[in-house]
N, C-alpha and C positions, 0 to 999 in steps of 0.2 A: 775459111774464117781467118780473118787478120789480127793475129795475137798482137802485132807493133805497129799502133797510127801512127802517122805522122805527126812529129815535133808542133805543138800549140807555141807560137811564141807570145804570148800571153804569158802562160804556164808557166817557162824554160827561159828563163834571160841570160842575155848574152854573157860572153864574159866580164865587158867592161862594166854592166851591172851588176852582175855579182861583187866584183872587186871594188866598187864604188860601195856598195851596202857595207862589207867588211870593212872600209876604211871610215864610213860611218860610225859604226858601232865600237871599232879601236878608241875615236876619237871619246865619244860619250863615256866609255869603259876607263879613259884616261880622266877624263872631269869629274867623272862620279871617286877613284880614286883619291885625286888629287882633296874634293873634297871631303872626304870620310878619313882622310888621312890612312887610307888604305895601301898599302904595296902594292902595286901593281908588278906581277910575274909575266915576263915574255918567252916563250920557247921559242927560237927560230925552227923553222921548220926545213926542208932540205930541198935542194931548189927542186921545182918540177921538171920536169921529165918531158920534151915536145912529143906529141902525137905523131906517130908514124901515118902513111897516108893507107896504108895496106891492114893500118891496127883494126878489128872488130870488136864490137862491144856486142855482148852477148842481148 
């Protein structure tokens, strides 16, 4: 029995999709602010970490 199919890309989007979605949703999260005269809070977050080519994911 095969606990782990193989990757649907349907499913599972790349990365440039994912990064494209969140720069969507910054931008809306910025117009919705700007218009409700909302503060908008940013955290930077710390930069990511490259994948090792040896790394396993469980």
């Amino acid at each position: 029995m095969n606990l782990n199919p193989p990757p649907n890309p349907a499913v599972f989007p790349n990365r440039s999709q994912v990064t494209a979605a969140l720069e969507r949703a910054a931008a809306r999260a910025r117009l919705i602010a700007e218009q409700t005269g909302t503060k908008l809070i940013v955290v930077p977050s710390p930069p990511a970490k490259p994948a090792t080519p040896d790394s396993k994911h469980p």
